[in-house]
FIDRENMI-355786 format. One record per residue (C-alpha): residue number from 1; residue in one letter; y negated, x, z. Coordinates in nm, 2 decimals. Example, Ala and Ser with C-alpha at 12.3 -4.5 7.8 and 13.67 -1.06 7.14 Angstrom:
2
   n res     yy     xx     zz
   1   A   0.45   1.23   0.78
   2   S   0.11   1.37   0.71
//
This chain:
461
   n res     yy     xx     zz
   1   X  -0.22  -8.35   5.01
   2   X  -0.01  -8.39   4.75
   3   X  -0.11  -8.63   4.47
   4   X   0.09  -8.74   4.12
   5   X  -0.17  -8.65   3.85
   6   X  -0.14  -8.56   3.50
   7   X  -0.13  -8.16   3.43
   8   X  -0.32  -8.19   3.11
   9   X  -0.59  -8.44   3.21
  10   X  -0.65  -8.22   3.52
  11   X  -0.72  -7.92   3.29
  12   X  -0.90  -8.08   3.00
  13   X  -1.15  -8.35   3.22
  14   X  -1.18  -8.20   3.54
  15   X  -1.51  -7.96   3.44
  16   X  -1.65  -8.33   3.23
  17   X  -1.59  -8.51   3.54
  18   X  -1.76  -8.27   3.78
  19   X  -2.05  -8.25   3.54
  20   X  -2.10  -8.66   3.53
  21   X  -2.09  -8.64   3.89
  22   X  -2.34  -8.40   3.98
  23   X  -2.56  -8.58   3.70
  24   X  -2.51  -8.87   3.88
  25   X  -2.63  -8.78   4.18
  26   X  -2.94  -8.58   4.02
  27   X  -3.06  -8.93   3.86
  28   X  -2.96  -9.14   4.12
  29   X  -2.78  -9.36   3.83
  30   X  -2.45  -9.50   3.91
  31   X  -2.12  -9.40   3.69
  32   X  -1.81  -9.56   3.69
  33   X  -1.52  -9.30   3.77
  34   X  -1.15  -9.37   3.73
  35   X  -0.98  -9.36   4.10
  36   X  -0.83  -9.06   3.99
  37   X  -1.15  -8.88   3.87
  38   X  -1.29  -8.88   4.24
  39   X  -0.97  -8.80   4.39
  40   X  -0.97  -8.43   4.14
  41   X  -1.36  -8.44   4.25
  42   X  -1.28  -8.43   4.57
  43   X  -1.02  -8.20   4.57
  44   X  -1.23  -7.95   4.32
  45   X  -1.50  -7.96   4.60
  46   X  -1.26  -7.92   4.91
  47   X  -1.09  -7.65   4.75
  48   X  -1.46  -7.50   4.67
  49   X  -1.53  -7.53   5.06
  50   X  -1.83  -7.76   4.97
  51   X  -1.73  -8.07   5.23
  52   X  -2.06  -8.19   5.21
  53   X  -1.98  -8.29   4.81
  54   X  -1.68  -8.40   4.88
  55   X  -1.75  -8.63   5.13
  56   X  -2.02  -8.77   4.91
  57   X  -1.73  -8.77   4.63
  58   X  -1.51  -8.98   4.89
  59   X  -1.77  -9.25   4.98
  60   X  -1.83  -9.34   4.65
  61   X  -1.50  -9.34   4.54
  62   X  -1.46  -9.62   4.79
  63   X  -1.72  -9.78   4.73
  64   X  -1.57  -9.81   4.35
  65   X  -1.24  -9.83   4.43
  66   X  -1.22  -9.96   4.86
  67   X  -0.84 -10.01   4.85
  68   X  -0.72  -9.64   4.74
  69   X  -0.47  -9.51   4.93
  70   X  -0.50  -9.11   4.84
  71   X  -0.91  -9.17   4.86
  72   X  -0.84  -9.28   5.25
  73   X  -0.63  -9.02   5.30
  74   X  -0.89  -8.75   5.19
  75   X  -1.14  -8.91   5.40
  76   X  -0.91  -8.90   5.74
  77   X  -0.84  -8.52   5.64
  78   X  -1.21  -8.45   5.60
  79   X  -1.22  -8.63   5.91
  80   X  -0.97  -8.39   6.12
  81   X  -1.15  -8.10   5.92
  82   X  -1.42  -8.17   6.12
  83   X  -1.30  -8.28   6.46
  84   X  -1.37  -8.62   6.44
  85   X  -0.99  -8.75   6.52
  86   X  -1.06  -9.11   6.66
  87   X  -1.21  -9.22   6.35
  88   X  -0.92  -9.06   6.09
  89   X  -0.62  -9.17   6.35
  90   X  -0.79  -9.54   6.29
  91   X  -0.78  -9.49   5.90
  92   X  -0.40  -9.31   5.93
  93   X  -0.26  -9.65   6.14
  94   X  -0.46  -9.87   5.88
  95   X  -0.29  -9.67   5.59
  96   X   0.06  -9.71   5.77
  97   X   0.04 -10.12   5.83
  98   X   0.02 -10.09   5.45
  99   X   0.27  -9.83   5.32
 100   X   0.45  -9.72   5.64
 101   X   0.68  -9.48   5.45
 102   X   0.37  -9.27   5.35
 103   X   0.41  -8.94   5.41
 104   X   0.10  -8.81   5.43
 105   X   0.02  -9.01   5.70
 106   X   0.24  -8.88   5.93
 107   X   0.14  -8.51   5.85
 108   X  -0.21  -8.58   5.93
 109   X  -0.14  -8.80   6.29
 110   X   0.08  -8.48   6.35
 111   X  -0.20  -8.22   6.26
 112   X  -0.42  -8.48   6.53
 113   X  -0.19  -8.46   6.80
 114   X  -0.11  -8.06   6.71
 115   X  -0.51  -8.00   6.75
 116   X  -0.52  -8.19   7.04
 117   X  -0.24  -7.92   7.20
 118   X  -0.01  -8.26   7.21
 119   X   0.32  -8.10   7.03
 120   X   0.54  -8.33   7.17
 121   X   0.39  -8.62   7.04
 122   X   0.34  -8.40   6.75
 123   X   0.71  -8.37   6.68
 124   X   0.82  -8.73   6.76
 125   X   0.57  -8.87   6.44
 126   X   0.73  -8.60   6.25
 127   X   1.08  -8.65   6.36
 128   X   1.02  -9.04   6.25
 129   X   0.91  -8.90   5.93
 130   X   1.23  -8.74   5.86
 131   X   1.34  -9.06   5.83
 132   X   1.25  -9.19   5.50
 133   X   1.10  -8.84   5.33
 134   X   1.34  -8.71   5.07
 135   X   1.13  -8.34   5.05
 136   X   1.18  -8.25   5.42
 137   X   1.13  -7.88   5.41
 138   X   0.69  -7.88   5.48
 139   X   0.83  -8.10   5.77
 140   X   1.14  -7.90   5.98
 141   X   0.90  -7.59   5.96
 142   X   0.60  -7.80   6.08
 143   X   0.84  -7.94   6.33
 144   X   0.95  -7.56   6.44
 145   X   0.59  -7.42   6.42
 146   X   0.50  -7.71   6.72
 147   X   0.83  -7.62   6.92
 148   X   0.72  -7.28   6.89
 149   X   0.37  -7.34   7.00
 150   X   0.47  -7.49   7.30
 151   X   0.72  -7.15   7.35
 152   X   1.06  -7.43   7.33
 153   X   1.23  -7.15   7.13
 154   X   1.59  -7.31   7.15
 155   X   1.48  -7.59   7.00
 156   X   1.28  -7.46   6.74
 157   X   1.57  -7.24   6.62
 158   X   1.75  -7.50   6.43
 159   X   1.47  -7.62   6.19
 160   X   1.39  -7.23   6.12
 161   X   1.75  -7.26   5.97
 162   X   1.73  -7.58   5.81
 163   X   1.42  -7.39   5.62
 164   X   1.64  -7.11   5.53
 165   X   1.93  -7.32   5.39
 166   X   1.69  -7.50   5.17
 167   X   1.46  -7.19   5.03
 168   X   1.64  -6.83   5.13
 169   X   1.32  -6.68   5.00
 170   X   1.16  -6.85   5.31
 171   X   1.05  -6.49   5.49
 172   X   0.85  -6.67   5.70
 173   X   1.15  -6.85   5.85
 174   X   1.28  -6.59   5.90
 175   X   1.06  -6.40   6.05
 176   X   0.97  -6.68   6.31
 177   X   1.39  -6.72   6.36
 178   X   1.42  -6.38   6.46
 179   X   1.10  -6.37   6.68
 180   X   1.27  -6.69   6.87
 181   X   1.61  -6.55   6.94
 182   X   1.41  -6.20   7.03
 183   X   1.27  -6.38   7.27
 184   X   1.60  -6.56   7.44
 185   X   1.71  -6.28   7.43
 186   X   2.00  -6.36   7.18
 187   X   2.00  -6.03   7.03
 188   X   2.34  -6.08   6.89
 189   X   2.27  -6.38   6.71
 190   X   1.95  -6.18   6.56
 191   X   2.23  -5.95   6.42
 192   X   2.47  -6.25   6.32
 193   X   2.24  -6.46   6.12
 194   X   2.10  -6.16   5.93
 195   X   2.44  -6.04   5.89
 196   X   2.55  -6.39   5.75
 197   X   2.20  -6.37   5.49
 198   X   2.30  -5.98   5.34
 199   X   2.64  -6.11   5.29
 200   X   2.52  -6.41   5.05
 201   X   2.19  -6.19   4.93
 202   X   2.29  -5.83   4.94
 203   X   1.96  -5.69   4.85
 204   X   1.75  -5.91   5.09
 205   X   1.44  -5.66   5.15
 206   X   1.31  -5.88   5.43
 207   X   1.68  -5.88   5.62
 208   X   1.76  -5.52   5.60
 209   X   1.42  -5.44   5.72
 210   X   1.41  -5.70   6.01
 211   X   1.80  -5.53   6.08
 212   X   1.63  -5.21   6.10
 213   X   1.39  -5.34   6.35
 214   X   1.62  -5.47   6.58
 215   X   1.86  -5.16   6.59
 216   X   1.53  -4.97   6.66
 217   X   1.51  -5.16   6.96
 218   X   1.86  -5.12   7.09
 219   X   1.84  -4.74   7.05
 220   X   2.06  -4.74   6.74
 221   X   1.90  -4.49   6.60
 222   X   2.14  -4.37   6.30
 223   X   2.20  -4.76   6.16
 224   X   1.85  -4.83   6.19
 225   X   1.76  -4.58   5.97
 226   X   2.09  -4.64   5.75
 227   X   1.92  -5.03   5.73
 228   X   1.57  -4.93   5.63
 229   X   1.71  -4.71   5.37
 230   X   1.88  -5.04   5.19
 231   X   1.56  -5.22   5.21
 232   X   1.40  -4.93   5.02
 233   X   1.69  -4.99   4.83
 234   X   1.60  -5.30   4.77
 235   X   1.27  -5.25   4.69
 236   X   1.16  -4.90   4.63
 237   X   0.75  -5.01   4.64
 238   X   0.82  -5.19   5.00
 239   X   0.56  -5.02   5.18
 240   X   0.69  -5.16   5.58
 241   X   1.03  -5.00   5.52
 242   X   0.92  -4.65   5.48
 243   X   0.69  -4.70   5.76
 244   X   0.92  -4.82   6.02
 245   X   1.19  -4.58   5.84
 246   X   0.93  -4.26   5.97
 247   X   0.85  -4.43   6.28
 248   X   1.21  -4.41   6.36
 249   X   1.25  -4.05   6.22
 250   X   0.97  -3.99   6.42
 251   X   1.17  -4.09   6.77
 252   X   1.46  -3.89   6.71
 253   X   1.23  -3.57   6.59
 254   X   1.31  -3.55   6.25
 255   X   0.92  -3.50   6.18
 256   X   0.94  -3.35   5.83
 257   X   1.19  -3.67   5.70
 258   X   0.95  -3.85   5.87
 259   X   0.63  -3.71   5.73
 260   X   0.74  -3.81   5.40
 261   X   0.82  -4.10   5.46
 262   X   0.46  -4.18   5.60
 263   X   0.30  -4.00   5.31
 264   X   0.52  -4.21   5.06
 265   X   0.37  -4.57   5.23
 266   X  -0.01  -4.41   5.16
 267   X   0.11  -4.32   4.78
 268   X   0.23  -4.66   4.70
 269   X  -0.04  -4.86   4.92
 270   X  -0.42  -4.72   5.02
 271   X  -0.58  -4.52   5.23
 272   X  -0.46  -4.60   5.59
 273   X  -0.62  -4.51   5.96
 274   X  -0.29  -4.62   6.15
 275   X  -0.06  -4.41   5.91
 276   X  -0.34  -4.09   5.93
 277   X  -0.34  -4.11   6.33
 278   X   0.11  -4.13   6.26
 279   X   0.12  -3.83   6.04
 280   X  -0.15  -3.63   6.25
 281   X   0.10  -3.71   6.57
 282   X   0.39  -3.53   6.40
 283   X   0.18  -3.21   6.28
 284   X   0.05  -3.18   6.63
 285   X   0.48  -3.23   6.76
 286   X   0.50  -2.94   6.49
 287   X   0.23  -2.75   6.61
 288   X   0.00  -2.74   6.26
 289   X  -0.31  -2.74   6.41
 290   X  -0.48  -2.72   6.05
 291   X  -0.32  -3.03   5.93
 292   X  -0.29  -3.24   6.29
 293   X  -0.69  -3.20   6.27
 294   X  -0.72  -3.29   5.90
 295   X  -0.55  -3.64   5.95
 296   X  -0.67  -3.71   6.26
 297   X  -1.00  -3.64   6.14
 298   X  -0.94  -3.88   5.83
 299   X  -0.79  -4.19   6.07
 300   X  -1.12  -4.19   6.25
 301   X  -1.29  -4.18   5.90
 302   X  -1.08  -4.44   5.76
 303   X  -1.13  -4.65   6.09
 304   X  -1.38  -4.55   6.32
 305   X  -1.28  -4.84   6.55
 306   X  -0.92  -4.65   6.60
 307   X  -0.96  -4.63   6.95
 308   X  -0.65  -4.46   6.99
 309   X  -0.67  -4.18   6.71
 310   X  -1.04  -4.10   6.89
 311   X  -0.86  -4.07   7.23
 312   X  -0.59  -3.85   7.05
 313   X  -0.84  -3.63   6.90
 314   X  -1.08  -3.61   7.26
 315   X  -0.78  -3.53   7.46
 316   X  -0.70  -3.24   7.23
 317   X  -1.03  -3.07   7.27
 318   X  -1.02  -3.21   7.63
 319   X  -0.70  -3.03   7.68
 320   X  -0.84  -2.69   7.55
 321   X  -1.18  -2.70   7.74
 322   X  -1.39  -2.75   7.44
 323   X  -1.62  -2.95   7.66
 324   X  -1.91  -3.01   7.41
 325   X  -1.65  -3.09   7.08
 326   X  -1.47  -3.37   7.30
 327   X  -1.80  -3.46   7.44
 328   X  -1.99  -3.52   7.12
 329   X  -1.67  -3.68   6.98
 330   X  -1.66  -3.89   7.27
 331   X  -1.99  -4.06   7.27
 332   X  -1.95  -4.12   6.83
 333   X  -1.61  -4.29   6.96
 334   X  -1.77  -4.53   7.20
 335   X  -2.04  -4.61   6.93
 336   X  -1.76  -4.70   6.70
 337   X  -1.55  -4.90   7.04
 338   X  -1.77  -5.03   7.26
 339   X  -1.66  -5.15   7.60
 340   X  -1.36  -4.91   7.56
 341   X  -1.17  -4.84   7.87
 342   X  -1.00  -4.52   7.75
 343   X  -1.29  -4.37   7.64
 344   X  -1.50  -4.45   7.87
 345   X  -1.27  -4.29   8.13
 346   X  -1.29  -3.98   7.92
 347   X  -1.69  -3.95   7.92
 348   X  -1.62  -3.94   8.27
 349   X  -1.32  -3.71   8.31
 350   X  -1.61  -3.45   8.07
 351   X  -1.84  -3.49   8.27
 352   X  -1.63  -3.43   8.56
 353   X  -1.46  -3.10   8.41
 354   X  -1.83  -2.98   8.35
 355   X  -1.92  -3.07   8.69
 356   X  -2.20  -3.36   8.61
 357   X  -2.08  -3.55   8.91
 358   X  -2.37  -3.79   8.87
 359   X  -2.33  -3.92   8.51
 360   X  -1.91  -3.89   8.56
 361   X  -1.99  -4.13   8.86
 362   X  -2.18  -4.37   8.62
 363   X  -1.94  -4.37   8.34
 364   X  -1.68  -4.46   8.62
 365   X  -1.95  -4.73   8.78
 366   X  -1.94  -4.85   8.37
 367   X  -1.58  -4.92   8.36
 368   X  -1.54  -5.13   8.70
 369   X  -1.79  -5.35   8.54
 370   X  -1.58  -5.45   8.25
 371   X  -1.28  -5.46   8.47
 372   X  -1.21  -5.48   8.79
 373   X  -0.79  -5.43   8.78
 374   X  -0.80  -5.11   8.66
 375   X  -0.52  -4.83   8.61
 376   X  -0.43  -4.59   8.97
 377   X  -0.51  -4.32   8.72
 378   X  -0.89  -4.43   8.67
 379   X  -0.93  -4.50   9.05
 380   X  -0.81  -4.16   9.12
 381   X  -1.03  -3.98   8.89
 382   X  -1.31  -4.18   9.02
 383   X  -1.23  -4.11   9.38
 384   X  -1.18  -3.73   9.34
 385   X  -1.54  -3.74   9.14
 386   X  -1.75  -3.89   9.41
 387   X  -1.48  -3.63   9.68
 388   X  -1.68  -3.34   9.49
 389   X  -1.99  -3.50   9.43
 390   X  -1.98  -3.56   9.88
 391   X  -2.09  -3.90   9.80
 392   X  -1.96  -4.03  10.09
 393   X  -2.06  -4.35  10.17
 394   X  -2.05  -4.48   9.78
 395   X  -1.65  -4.30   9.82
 396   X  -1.57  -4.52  10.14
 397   X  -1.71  -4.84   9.92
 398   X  -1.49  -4.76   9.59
 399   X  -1.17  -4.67   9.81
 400   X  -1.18  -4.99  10.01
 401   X  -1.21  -5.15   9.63
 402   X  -0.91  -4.94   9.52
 403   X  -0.73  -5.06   9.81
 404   X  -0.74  -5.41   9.74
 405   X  -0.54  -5.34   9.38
 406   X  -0.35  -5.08   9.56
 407   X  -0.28  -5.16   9.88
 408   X   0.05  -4.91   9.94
 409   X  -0.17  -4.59   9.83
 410   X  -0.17  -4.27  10.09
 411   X  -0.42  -4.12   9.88
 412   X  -0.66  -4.44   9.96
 413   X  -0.53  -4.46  10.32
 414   X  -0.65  -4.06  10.35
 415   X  -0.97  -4.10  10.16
 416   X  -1.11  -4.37  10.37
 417   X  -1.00  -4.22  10.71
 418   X  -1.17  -3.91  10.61
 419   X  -1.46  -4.11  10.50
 420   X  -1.49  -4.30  10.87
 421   X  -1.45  -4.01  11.04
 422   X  -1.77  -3.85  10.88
 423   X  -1.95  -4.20  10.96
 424   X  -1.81  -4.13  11.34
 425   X  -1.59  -4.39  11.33
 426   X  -1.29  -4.27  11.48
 427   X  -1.08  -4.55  11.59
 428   X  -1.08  -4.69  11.23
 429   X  -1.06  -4.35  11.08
 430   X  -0.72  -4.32  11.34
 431   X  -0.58  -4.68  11.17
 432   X  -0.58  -4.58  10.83
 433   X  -0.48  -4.19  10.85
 434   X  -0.15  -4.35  11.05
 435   X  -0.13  -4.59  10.78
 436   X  -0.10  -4.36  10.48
 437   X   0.07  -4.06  10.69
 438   X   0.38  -4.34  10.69
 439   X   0.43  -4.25  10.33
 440   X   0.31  -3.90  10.35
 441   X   0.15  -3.60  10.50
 442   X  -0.24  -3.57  10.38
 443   X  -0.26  -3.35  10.08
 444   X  -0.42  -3.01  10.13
 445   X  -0.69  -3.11   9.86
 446   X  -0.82  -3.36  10.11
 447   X  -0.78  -3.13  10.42
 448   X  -1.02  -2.91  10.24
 449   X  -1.28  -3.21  10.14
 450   X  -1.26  -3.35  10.55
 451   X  -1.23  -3.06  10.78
 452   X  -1.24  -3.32  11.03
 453   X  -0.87  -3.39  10.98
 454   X  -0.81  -3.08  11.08
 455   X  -1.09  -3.06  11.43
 456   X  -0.92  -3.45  11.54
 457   X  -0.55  -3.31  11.46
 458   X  -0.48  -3.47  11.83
 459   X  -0.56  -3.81  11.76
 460   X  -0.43  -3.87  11.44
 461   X  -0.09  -3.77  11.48
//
């Protein structure tokens, strides 16, 4: 809320003020308080996050002064603070009988209607404010924050500009302009209006980066990189552009330029997990195992709930059968990610490799309970376990699962035939081997697993 007070009798009575108050309130006397006073109380103890003062503040700042227009005000926005929205919207028409041309009033009927998920009716009080208010710029970017909450991108578009024209320092317009013509797909017009801010503000760190960006996504590899390099340009401290500069290095394998790059954002910011995992990616593209392991090793240190520099640095002792490494590392990843998914499937992918079937199977048995739609890749695993562990019956039960997510599957189709047939069910074992031999011929893995493929040749052809 903005309020018209005097600078220097904020500063030199505000700490007095506060101090009569809360004397006040010790001794249950009663001072008298200039309107004023108990609106800069108030405010002092909003800002504090102490609601309970200021709402004591409030009351008795009514009670001394009943007719204050800012003092009602405070108390409908302590009264949308905390959810009660009937009782403020009843103070906010009250306020606008009297002084209709109030702005605050509007904002906080909009902020009602915005809590309530009601943007339209959120953006018609604002529109009507428009009307009257000379400072418009809090309201076209309230008006395009509700458009875009209610994903009306076209229309948000031009109150993002109207932001821009006003305050070209507005990053956050911009950011939110690009992000809606991203998402119509006016790619062009991304280019255009960027275009049209260099050409009045050269060194614009924020355009030149969000340029970058965009050419990134279109492939344009060489004028992405040629845009981050005038942001850093622009700014030679601006951490994000050497970042999305070495991502981009990184793409088109210039790992060294790229390194650099990465290494620059960590001199010039802190210590950072995602930039580790980054940097530890191109030394293992370069095939420095020394170095790949010292960074990766520091991401997971940095942030041990980096679930992907874990899986990165799992996979890698995975890959060269260092069983107990990735399994130890495995187990202080999920202690550090709980309920992961991708970690979880490597416990059981370990455990599989080292050929304990029965806690693989339990891992697995973990996952389905914390989803149900899960990747082909996990169902497989999970089906080839319990092949090798010849659980049978708990392998017809999972593939007829897997089926319903992946109904067009041989592999299933085969699985659960073979299954049948070892229950003696051969009419049902006959539907689904035709099913998935439609698609293709059973592979040899699973001629091995059910011999009896081979022994009812006859009938399933």
């Amino acid at each position: 809320m903005i309020v018209n007070l005097d600078k220097k009798y904020f500063l030199s009575n505000l700490s007095d003020s506060i101090t009569r108050f809360e004397d006040m309130l010790k001794t249950n006397a009663v001072f008298y308080f200039d309107s004023t006073e108990f609106i800069l109380i108030s405010h002092h103890y909003i800002d504090q996050a102490n609601y309970s003062l200021a709402e004591k503040s409030i009351k008795m700042g009514l009670n001394q002064h009943p007719n204050n227009t800012d003092l009602m005000l405070l108390k409908s926005e302590l009264l949308i603070f905390n959810s009660n929205y009937e009782d403020a919207y009843e103070i906010l028409n009250y306020l606008e009988n009297i002084d209709p041309e109030n702005r605050e009033v509007y904002l906080q009927k909009a902020t009602i209607y915005s809590k309530n998920n009601n943007s339209e009716e959120a953006i018609e009080i604002l529109k009507r404010a428009l009307r009257f208010i000379d400072d418009k710029l809090d309201i076209w970017n309230m008006i395009a924050m509700e458009f875009l909450l209610i994903e009306d991108f076209q229309s948000a578009i031009p109150f993002f500009k109207k932001c821009l024209e006003y305050d070209q320092e507005d990053y956050q317009s911009l950011y939110n302009l690009i992000f809606c013509f991203e998402n119509l797909g006016m790619i062009e017009e991304s280019i255009s209006e960027l275009s049209s801010i260099l050409e009045k503000r050269p060194y614009s760190k924020i355009a030149w980066h969000q340029l970058g960006k965009i050419y990134n996504k279109q492939h344009k590899y060489k004028e992405s990189i040629s845009a981050f390099d005038f942001a850093i340009i622009s700014d030679d401290q601006f951490v994000s552009a050497y970042i999305e500069k070495a991502k981009v290095l990184e793409k088109v394998g210039r790992l060294n330029e790229a390194l650099d790059n990465y290494k620059l954002s960590i001199e010039l910011s802190e210590p950072n997990s995602h930039i580790y995992y980054r940097i530890a990616k191109c030394y293992k593209k370069l095939n420095n195992k020394k170095l790949f392991l010292d960074y990766i090793k520091k991401s997971v240190r940095e942030e041990p709930g980096n679930e992907k520099a874990w899986i990165y640095l799992i996979k890698y002792y995975l890959k060269n059968k260092n069983y107990r490494q990735s399994k130890y590392l495995a187990f202080k990843a999920l202690n550090n990610n709980h309920n992961s998914i991708g970690i979880l499937e490597l416990i059981s992918i370990i455990h599989y490799k080292t050929q304990c079937y029965k806690d693989s199977i339990k891992f697995y048995n973990q996952i389905l309970d914390f989803k149900e739609n899960i990747s082909w890749k996990i169902w497989k695993g999970y089906i080839k376990c319990l092949i090798d562990a010849k659980r049978w019956s708990d392998l017809l039960k999972v593939s007829l699962k897997a089926k319903k997510q992946f109904p067009n599957k041989a592999f299933i189709d085969f699985t659960i035939s073979g299954c049948l047939l070892k229950h003696g069910k051969l009419n049902e074992a006959i539907y689904f081997f035709q099913s998935g031999n439609k698609v293709c011929r059973v592979p040899a893995k699973l001629i091995k697993s059910f011999p009896e493929f081979t022994k009812n040749k006859a009938l399933l052809v």
